[in-house]
C-alpha positions as CSV (number, residue, x, y, z in Angstrom):
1,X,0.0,0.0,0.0
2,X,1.3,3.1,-0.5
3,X,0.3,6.3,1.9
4,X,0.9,9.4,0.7
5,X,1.5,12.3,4.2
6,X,0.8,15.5,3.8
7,X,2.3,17.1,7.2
8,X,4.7,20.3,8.0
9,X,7.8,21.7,6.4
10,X,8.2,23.0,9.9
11,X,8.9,21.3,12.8
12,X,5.8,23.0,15.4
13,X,7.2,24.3,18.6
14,X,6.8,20.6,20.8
15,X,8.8,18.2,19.7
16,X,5.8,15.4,20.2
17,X,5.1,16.5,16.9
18,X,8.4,15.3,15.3
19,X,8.6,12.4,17.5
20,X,4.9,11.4,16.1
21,X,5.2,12.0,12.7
22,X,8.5,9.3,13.1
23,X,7.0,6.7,14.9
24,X,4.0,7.3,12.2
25,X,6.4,6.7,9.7
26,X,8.6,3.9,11.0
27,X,5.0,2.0,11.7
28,X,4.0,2.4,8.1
29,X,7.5,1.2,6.9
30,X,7.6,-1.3,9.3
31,X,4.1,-2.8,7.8
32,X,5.4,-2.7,4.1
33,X,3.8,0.8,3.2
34,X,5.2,2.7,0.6
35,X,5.3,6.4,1.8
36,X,4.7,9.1,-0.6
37,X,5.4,12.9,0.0
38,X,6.6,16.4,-1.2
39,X,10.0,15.1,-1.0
40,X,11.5,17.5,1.4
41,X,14.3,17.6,4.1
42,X,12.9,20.0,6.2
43,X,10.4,20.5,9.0
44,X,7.7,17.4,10.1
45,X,8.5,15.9,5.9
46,X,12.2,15.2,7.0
47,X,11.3,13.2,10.1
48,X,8.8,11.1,7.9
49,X,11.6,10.4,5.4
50,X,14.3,9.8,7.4
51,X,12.2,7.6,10.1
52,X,11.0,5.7,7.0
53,X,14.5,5.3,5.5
54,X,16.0,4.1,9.0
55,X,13.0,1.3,9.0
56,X,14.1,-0.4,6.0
57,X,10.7,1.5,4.2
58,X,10.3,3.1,1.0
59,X,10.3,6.6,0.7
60,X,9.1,8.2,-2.9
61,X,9.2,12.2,-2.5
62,X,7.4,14.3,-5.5
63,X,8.6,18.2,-5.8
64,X,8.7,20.9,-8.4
65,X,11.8,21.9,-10.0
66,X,11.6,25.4,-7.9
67,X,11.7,24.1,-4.9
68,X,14.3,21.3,-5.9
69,X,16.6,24.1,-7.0
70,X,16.3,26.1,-3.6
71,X,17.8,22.6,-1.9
72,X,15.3,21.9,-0.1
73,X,14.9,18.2,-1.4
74,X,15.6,15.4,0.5
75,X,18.7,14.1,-1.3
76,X,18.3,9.6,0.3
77,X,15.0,9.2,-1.1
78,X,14.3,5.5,-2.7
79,X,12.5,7.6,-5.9
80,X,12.5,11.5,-6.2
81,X,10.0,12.7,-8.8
82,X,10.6,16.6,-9.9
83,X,7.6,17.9,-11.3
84,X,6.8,21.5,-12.7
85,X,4.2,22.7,-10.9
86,X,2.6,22.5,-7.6
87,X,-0.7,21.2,-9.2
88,X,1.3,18.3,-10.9
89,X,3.2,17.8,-7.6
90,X,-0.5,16.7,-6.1
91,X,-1.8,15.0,-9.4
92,X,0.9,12.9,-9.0
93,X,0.9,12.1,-5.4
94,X,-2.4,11.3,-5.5
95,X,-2.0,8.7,-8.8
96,X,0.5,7.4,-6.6
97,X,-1.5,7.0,-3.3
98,X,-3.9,4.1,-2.2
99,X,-4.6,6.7,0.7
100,X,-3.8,10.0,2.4
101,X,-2.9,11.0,6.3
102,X,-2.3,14.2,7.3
103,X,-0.5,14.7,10.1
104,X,0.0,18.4,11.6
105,X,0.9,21.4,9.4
106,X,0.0,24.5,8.1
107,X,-2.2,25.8,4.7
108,X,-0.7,23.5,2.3
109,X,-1.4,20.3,4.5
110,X,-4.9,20.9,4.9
111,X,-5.4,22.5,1.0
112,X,-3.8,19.0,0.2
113,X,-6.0,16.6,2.3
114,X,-9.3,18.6,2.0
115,X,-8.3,18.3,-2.0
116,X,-8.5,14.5,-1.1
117,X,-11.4,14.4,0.5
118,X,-13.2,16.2,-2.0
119,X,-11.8,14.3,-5.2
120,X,-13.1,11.1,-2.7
121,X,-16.9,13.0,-2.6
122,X,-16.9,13.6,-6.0
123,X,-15.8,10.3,-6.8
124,X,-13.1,11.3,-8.7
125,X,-11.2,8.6,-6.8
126,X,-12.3,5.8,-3.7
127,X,-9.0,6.0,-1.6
128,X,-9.4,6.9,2.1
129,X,-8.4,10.3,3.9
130,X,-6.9,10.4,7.7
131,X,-5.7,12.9,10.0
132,X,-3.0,12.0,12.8
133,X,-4.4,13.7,15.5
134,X,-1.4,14.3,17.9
135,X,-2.3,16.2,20.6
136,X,-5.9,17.2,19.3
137,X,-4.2,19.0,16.7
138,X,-7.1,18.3,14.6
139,X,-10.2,18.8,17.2
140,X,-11.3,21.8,15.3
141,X,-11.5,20.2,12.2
142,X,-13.5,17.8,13.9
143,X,-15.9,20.0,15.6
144,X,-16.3,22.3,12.2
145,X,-17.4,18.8,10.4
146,X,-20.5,18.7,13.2
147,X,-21.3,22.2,12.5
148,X,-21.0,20.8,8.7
149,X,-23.1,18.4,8.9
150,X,-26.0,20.5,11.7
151,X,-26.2,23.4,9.2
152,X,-26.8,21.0,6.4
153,X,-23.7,21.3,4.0
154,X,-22.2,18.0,4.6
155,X,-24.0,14.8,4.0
156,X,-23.2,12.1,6.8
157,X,-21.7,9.4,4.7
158,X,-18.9,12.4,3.4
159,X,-18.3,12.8,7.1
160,X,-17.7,9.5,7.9
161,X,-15.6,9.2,5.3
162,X,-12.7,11.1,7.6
163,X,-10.7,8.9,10.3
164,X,-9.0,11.0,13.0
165,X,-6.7,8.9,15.5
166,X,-3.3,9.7,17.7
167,X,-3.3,5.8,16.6
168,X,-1.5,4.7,13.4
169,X,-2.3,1.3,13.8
170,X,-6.0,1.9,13.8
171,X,-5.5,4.4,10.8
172,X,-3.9,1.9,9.2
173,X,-6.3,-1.0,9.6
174,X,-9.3,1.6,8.8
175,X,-7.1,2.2,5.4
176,X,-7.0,-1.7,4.9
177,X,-10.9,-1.9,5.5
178,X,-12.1,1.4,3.3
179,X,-15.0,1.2,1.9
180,X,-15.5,4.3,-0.3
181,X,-19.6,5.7,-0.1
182,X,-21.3,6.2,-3.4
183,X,-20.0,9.9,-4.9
184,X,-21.8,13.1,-4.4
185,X,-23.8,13.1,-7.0
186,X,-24.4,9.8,-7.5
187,X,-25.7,9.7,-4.0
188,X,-29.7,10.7,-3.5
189,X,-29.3,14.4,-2.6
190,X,-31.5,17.1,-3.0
191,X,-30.0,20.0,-4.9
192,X,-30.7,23.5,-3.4
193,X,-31.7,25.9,-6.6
């Protein structure tokens, strides 16, 4: 299986988030997972490579040529794929994903795995979407999806669709077990006019 992070080019200011997004990683090596990510050095991305890399995993990093040129790639990666743009970097992290875990970051982690979740909706692919919540990180993501789903913008199969765990294990075995619901429109909805 491959499992494609989206998680921090900074580090945070506690160190449990380093330490989690390693032990994340070295569990997913450790269970035969291909990891796929942006392919940097730096911040929470550098942890997951290098844990990976230490557990005997595979580690396949995707990055445009910018940001390759600034030396900010990871330079032990098993495969480093250097795209153009930052729209190809996600096409092809996601063609080469069987599922995505976000574990904490900034803007572009949750632009990516929102992405995700909505290709998943719209049923553009059927590959599941997680969240490593380390220290709650991700409670308010959580509690917007209720407010979601009470003022009627969010069906509750969409919802569902989400795992959030401090527990890689159980992320993984949910992964293992996806079932993806019908897509959006496919699904019997009433459109608002």
């Amino acid at each position: 299986m491959n499992i494609c992070i989206f998680c921090g080019s900074s580090q945070g200011h506690d160190p449990v988030y380093r330490q989690a997004a390693a032990a994340a990683a070295r569990s997913l090596a450790e269970s035969g997972a291909t990891v796929v990510f942006g392919g940097g050095r730096v911040g929470l991305m550098g942890a997951v490579a290098d844990a990976a890399l230490a557990a005997g995993g595979q580690v396949v990093g995707v990055m445009p040529r910018s940001l390759v040129a600034r030396e900010i790639a990871h330079r032990g990666l098993s495969q480093l794929h250097v795209v153009e743009t930052m729209h190809e970097r996600k096409t092809t992290m996601s063609n080469l994903a069987d599922a995505f875990l976000a574990l904490p970051g900034g803007a572009g982690t949750l632009e990516e795995i929102f992405e995700q979740w909505t290709w998943g909706q719209l049923g553009i692919h059927g590959k599941p979407c997680a969240f490593l919540n380390v220290k709650g990180y991700f409670d308010p993501i959580r509690a917007m999806l209720d407010t979601m789903l009470g003022e009627g913008f969010l069906l509750p199969q969409f919802a569902t669709m989400l795992t959030f765990s401090d527990d890689i294990s159980l992320i993984l075995a949910g992964f293992r077990a996806y079932l993806p619901p019908p897509s959006k429109w496919a699904a019997h909805t009433q459109v608002q006019p």
